[in-house]
mmCIF entry with sequence, helices, sheets and N, C-alpha, C, O atoms, coordinates in Angstrom:
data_MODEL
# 
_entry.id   MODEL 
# 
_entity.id                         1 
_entity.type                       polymer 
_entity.pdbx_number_of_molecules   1 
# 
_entity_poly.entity_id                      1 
_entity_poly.type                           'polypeptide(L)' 
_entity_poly.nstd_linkage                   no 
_entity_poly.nstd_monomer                   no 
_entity_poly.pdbx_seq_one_letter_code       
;(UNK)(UNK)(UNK)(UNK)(UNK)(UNK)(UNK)(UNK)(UNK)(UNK)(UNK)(UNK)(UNK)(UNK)(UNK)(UNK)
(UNK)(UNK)(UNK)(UNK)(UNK)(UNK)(UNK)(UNK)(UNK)(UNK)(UNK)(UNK)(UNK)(UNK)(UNK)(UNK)
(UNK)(UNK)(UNK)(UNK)(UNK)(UNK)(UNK)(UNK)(UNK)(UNK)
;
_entity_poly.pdbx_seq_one_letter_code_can   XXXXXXXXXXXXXXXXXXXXXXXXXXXXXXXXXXXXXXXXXX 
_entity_poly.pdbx_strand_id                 A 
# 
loop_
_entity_poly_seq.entity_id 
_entity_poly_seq.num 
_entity_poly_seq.mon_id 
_entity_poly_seq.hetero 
1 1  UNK n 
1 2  UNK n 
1 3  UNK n 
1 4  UNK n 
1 5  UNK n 
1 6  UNK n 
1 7  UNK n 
1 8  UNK n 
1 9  UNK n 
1 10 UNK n 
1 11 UNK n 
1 12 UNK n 
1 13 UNK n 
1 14 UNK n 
1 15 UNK n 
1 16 UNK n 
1 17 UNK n 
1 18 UNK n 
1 19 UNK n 
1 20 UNK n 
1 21 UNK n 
1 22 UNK n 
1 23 UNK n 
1 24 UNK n 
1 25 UNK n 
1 26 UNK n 
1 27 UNK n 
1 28 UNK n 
1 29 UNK n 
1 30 UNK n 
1 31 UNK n 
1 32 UNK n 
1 33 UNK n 
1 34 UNK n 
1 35 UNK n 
1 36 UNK n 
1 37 UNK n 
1 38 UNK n 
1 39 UNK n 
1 40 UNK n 
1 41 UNK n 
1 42 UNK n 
# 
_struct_asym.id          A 
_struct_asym.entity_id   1 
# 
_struct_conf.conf_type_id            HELX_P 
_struct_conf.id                      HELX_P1 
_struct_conf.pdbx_PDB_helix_id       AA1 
_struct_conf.beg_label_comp_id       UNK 
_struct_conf.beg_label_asym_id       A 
_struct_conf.beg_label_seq_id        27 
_struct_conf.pdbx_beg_PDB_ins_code   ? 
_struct_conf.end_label_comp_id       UNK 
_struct_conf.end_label_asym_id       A 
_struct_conf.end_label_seq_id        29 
_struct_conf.pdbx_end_PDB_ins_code   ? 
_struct_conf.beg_auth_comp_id        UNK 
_struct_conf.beg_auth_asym_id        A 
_struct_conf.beg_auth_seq_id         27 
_struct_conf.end_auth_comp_id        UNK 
_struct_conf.end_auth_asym_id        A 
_struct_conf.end_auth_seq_id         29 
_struct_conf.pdbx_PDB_helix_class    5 
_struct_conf.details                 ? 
_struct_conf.pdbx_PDB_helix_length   3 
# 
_struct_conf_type.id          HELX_P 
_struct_conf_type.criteria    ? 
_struct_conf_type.reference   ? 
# 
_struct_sheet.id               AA1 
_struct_sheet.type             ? 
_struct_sheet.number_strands   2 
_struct_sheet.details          ? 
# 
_struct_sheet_order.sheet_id     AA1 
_struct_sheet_order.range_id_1   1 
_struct_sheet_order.range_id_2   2 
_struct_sheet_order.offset       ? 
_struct_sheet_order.sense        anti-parallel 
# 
loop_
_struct_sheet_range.sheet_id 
_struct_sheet_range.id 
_struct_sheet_range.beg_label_comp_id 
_struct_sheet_range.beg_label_asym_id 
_struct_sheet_range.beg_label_seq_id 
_struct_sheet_range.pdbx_beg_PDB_ins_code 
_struct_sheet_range.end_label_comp_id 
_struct_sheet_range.end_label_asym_id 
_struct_sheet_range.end_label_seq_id 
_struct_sheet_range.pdbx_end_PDB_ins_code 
_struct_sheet_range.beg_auth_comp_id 
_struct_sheet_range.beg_auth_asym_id 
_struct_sheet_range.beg_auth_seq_id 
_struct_sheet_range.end_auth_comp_id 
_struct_sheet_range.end_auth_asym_id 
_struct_sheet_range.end_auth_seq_id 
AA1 1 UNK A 17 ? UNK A 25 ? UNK A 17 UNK A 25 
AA1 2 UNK A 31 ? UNK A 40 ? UNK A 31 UNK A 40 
# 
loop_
_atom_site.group_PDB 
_atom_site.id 
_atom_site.type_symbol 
_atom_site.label_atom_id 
_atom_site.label_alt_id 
_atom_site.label_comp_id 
_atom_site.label_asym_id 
_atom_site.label_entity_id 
_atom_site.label_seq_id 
_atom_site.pdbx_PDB_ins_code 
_atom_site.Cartn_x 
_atom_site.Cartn_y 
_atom_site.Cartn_z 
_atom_site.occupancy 
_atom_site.B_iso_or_equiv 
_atom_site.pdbx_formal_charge 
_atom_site.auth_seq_id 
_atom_site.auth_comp_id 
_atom_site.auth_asym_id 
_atom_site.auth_atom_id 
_atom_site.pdbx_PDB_model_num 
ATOM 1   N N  . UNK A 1 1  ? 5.834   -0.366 0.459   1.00 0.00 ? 1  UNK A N  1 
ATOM 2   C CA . UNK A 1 1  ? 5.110   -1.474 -0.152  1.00 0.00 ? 1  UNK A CA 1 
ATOM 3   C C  . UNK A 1 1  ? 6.125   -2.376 -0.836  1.00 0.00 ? 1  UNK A C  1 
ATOM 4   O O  . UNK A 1 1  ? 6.926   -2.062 -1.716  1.00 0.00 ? 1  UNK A O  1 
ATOM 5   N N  . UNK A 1 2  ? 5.933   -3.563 -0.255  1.00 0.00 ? 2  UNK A N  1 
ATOM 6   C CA . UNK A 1 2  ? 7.429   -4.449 -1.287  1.00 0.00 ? 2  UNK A CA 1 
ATOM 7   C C  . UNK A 1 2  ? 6.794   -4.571 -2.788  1.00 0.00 ? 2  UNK A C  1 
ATOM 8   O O  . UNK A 1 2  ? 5.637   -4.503 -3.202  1.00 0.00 ? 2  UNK A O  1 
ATOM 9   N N  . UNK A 1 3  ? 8.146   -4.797 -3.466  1.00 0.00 ? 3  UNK A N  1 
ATOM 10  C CA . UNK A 1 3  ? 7.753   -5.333 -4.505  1.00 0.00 ? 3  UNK A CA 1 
ATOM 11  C C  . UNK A 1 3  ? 7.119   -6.006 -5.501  1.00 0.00 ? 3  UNK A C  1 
ATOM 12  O O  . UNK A 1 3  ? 6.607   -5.651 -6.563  1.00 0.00 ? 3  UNK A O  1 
ATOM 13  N N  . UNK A 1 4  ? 7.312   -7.473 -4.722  1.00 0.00 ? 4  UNK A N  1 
ATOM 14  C CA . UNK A 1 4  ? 6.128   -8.490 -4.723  1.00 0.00 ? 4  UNK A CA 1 
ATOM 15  C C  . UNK A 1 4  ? 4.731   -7.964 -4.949  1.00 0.00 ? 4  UNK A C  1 
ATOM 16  O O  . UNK A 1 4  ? 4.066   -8.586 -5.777  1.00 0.00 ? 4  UNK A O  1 
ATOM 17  N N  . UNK A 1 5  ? 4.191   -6.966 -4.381  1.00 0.00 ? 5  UNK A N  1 
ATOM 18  C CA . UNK A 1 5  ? 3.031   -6.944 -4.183  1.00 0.00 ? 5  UNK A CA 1 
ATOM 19  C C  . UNK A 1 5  ? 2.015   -6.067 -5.452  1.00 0.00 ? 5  UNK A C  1 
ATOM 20  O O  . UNK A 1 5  ? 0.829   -6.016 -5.777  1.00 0.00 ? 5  UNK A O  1 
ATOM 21  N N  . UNK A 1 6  ? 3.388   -5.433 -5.902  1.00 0.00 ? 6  UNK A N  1 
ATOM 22  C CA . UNK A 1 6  ? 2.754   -5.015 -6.998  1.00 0.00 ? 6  UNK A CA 1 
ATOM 23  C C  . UNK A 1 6  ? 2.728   -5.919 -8.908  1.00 0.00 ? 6  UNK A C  1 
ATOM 24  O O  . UNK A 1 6  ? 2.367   -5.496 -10.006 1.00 0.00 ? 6  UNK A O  1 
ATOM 25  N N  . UNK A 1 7  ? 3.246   -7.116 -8.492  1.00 0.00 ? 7  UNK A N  1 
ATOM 26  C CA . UNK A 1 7  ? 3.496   -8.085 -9.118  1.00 0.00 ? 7  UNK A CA 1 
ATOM 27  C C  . UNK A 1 7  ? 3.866   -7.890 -11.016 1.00 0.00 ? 7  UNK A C  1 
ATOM 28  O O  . UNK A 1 7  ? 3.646   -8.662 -11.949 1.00 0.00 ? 7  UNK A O  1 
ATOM 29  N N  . UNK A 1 8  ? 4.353   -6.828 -10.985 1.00 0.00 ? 8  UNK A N  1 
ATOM 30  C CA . UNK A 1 8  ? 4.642   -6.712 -12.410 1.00 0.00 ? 8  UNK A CA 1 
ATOM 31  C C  . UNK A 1 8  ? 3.502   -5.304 -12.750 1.00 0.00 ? 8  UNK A C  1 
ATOM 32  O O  . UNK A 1 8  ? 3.499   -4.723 -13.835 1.00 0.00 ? 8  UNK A O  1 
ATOM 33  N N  . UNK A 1 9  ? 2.893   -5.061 -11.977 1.00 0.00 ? 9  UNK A N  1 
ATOM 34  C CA . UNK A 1 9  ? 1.899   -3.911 -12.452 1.00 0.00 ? 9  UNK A CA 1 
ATOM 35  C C  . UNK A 1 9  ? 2.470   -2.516 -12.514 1.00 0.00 ? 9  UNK A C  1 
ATOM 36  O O  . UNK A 1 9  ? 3.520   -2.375 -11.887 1.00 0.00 ? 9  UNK A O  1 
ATOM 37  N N  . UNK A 1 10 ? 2.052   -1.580 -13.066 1.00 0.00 ? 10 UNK A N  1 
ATOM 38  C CA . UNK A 1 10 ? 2.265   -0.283 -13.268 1.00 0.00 ? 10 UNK A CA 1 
ATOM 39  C C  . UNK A 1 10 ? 1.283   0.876  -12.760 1.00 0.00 ? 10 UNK A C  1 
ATOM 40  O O  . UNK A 1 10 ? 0.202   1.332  -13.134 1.00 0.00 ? 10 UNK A O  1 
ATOM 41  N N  . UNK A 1 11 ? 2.528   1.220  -11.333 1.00 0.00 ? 11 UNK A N  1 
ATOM 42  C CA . UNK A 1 11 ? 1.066   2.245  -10.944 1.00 0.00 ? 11 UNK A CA 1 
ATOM 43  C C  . UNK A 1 11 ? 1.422   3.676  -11.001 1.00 0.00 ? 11 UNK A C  1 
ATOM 44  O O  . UNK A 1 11 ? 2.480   4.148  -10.587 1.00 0.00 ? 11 UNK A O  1 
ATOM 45  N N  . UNK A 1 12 ? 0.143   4.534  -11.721 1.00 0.00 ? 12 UNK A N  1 
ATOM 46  C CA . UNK A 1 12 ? 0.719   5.927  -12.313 1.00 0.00 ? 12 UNK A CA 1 
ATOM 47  C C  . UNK A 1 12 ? 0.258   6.902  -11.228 1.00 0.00 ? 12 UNK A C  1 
ATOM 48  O O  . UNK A 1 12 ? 0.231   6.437  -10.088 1.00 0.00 ? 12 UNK A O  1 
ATOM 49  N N  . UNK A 1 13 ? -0.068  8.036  -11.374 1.00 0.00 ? 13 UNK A N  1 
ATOM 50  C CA . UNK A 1 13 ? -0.855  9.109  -10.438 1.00 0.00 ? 13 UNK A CA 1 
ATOM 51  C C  . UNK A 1 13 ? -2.297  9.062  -11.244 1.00 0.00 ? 13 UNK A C  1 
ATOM 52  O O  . UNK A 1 13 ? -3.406  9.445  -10.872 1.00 0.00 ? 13 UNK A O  1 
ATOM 53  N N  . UNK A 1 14 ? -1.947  8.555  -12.273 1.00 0.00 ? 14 UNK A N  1 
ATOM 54  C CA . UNK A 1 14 ? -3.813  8.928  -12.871 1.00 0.00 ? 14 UNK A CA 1 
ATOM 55  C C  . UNK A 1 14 ? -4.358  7.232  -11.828 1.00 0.00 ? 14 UNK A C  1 
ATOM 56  O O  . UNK A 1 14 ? -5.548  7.153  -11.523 1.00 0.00 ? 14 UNK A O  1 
ATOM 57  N N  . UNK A 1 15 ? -3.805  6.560  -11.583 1.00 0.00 ? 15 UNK A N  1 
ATOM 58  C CA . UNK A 1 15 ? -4.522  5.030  -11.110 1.00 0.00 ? 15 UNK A CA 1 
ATOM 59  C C  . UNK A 1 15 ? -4.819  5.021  -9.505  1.00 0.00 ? 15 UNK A C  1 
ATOM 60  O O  . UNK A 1 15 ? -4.135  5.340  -8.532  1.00 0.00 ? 15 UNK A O  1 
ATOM 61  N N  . UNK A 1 16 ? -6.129  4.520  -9.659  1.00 0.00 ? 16 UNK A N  1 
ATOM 62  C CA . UNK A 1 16 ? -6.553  4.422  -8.207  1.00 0.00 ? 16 UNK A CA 1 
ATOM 63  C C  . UNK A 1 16 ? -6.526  3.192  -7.330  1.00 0.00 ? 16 UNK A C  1 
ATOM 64  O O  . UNK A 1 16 ? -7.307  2.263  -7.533  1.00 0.00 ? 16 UNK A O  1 
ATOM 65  N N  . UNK A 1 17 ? -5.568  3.176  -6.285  1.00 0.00 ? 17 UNK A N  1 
ATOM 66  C CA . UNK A 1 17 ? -5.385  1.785  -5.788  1.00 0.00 ? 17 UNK A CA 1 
ATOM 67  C C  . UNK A 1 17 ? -5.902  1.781  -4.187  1.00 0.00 ? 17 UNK A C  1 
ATOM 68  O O  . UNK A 1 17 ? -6.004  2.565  -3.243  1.00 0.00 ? 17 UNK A O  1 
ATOM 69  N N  . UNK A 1 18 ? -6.156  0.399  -4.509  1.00 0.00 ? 18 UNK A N  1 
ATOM 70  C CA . UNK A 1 18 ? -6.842  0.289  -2.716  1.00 0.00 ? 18 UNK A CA 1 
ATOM 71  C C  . UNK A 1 18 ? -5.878  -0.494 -2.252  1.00 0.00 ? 18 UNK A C  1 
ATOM 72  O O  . UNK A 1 18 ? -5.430  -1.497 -2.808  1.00 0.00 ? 18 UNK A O  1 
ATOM 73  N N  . UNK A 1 19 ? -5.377  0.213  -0.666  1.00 0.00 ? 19 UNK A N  1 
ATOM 74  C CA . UNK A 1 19 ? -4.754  -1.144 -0.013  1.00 0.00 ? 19 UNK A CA 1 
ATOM 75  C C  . UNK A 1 19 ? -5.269  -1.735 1.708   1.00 0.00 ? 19 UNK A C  1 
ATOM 76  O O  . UNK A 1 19 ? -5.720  -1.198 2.719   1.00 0.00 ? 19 UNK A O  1 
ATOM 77  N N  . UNK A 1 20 ? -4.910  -3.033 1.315   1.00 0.00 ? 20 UNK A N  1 
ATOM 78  C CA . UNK A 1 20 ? -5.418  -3.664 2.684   1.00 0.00 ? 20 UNK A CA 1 
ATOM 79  C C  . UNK A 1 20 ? -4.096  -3.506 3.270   1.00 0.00 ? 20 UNK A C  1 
ATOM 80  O O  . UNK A 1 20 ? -3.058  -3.365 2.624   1.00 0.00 ? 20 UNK A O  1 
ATOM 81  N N  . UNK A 1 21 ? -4.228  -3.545 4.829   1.00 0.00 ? 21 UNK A N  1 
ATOM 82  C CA . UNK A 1 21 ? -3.154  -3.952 5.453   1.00 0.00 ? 21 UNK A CA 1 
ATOM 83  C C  . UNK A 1 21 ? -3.322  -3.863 6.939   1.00 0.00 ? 21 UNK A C  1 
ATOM 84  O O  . UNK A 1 21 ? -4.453  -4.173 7.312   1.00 0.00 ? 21 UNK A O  1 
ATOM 85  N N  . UNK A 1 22 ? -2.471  -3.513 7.889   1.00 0.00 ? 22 UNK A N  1 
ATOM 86  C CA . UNK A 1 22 ? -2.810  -2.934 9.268   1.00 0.00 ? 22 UNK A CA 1 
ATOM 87  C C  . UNK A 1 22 ? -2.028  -1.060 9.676   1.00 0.00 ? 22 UNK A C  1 
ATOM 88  O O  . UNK A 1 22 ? -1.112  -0.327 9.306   1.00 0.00 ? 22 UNK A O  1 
ATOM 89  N N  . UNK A 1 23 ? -2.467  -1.073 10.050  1.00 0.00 ? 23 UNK A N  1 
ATOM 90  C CA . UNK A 1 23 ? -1.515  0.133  10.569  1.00 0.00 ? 23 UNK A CA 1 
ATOM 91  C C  . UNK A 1 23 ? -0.664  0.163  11.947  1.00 0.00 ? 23 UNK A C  1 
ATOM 92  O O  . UNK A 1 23 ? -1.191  -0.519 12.825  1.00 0.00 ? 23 UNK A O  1 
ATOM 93  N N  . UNK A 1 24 ? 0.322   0.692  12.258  1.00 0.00 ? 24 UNK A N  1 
ATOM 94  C CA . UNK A 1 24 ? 1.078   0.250  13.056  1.00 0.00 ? 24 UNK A CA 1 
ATOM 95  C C  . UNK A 1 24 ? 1.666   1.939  13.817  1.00 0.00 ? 24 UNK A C  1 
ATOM 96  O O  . UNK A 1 24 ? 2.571   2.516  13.214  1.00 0.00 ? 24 UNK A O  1 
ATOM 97  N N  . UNK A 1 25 ? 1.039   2.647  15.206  1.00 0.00 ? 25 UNK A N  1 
ATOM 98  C CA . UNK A 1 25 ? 1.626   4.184  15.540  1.00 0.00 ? 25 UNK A CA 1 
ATOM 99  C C  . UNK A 1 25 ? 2.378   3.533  16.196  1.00 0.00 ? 25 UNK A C  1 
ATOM 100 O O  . UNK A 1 25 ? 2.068   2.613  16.953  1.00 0.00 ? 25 UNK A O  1 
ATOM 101 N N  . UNK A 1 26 ? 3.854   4.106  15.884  1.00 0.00 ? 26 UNK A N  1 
ATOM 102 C CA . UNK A 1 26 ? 4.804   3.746  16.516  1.00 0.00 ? 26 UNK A CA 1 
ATOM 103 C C  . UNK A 1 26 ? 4.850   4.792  17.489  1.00 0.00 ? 26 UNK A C  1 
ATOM 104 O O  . UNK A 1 26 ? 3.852   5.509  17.569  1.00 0.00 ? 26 UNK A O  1 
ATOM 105 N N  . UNK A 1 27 ? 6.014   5.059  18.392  1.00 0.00 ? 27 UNK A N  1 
ATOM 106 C CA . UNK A 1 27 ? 6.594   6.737  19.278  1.00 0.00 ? 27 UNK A CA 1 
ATOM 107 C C  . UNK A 1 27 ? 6.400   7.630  18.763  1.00 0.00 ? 27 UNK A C  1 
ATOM 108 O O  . UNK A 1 27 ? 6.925   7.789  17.661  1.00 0.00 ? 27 UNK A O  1 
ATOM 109 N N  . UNK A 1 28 ? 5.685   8.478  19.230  1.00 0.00 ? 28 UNK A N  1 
ATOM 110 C CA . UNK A 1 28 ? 5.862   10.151 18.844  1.00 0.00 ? 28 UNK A CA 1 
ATOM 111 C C  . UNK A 1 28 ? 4.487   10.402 17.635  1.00 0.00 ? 28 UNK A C  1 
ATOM 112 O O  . UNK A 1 28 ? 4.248   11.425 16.995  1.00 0.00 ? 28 UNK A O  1 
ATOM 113 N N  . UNK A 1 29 ? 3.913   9.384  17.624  1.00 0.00 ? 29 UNK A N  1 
ATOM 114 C CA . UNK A 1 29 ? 2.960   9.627  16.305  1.00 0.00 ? 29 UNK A CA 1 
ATOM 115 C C  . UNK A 1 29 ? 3.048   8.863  15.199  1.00 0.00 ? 29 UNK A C  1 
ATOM 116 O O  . UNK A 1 29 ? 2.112   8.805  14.401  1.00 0.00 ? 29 UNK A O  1 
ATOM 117 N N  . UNK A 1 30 ? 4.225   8.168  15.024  1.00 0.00 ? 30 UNK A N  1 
ATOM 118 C CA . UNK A 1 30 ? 4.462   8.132  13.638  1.00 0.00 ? 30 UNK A CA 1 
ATOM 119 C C  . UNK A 1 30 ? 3.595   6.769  13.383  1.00 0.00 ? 30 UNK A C  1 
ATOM 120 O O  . UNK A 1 30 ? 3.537   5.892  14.245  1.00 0.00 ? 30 UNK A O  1 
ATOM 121 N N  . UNK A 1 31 ? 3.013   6.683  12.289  1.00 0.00 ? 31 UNK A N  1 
ATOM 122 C CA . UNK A 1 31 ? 2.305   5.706  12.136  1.00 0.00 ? 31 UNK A CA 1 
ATOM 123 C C  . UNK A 1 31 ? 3.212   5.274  10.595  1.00 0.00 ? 31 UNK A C  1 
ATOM 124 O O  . UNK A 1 31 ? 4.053   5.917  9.967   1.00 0.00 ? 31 UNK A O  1 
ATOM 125 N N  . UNK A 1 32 ? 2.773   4.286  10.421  1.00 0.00 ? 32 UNK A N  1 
ATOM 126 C CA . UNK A 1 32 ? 3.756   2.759  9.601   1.00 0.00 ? 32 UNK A CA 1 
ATOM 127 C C  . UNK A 1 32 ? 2.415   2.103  8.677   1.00 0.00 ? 32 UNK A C  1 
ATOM 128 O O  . UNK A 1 32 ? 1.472   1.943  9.452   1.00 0.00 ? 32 UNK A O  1 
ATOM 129 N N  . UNK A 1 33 ? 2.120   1.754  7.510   1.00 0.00 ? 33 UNK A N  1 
ATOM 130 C CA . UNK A 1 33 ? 1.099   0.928  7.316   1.00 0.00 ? 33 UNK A CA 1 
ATOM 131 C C  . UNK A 1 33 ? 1.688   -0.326 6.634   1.00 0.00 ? 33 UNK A C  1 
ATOM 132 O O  . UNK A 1 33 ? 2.472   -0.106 5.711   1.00 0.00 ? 33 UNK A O  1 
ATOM 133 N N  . UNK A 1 34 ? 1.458   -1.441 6.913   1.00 0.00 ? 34 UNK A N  1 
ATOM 134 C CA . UNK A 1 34 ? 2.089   -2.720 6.651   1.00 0.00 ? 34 UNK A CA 1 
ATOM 135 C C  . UNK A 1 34 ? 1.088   -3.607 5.729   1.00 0.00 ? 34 UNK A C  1 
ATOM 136 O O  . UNK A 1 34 ? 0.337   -4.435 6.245   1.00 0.00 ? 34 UNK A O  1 
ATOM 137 N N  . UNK A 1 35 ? 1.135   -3.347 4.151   1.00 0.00 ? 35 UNK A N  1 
ATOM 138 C CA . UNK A 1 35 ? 0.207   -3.388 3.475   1.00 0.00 ? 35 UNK A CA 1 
ATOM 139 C C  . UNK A 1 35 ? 0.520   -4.897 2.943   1.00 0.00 ? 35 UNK A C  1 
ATOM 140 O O  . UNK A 1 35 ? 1.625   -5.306 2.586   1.00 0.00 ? 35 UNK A O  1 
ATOM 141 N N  . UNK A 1 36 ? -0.875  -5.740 2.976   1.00 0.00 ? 36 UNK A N  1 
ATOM 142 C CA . UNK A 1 36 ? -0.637  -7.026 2.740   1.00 0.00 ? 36 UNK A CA 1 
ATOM 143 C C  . UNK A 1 36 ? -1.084  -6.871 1.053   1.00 0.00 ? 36 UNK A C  1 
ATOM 144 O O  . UNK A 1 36 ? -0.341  -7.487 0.289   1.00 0.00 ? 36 UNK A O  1 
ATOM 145 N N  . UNK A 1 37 ? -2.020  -6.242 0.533   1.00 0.00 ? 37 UNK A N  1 
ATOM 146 C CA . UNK A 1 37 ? -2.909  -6.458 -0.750  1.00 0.00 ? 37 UNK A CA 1 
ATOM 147 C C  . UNK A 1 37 ? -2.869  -4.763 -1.093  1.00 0.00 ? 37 UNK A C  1 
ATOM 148 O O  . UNK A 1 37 ? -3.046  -3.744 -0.425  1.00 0.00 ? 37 UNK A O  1 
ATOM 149 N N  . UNK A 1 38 ? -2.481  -5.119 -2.753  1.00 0.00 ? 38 UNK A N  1 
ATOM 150 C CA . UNK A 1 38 ? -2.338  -3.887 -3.407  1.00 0.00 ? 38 UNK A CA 1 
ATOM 151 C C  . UNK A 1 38 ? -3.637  -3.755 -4.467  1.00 0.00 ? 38 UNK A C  1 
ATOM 152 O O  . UNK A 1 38 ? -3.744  -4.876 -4.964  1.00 0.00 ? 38 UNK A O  1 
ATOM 153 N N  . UNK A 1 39 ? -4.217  -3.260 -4.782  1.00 0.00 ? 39 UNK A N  1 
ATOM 154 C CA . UNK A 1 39 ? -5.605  -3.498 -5.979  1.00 0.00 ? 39 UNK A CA 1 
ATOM 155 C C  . UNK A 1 39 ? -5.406  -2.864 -6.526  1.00 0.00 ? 39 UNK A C  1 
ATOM 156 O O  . UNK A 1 39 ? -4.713  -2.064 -5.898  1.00 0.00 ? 39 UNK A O  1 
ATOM 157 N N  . UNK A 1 40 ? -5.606  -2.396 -7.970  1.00 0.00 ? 40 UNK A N  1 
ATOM 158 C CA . UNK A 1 40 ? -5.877  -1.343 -8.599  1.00 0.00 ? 40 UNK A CA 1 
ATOM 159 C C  . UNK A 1 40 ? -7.343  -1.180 -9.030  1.00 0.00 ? 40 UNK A C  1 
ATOM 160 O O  . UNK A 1 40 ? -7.968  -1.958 -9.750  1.00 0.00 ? 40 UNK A O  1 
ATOM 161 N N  . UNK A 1 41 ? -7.636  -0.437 -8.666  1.00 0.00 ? 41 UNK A N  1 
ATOM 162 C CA . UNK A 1 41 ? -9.418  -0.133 -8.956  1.00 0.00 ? 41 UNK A CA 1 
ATOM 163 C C  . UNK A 1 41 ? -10.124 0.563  -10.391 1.00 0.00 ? 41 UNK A C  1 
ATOM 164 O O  . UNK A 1 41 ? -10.117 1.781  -10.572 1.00 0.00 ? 41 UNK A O  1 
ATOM 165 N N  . UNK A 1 42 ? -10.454 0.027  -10.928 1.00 0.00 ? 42 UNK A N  1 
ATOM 166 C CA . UNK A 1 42 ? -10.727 0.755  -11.882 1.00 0.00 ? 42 UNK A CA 1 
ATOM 167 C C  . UNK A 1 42 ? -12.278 1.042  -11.948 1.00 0.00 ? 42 UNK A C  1 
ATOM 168 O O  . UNK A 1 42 ? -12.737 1.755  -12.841 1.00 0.00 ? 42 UNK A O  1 
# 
């Protein structure tokens, strides 16, 4: 997740975040998620 996207926010293990993005399976399985929008949900 770049930087940018979390724009100064602080995310802990107690915080629940949603993300948009696409997903991307590359060879062999491996899947990639290319997250445009970070939320934190409260």
């Amino acid at each position: 997740i770049d930087d940018k996207l979390f724009a100064g926010r602080t995310v802990t293990p107690q915080n629940t975040v949603r993300l948009h993005g696409e997903v991307d399976v590359e060879h062999y399985g491996y899947r990639e998620i290319d997250v445009d929008v970070l939320e934190i949900v409260k």
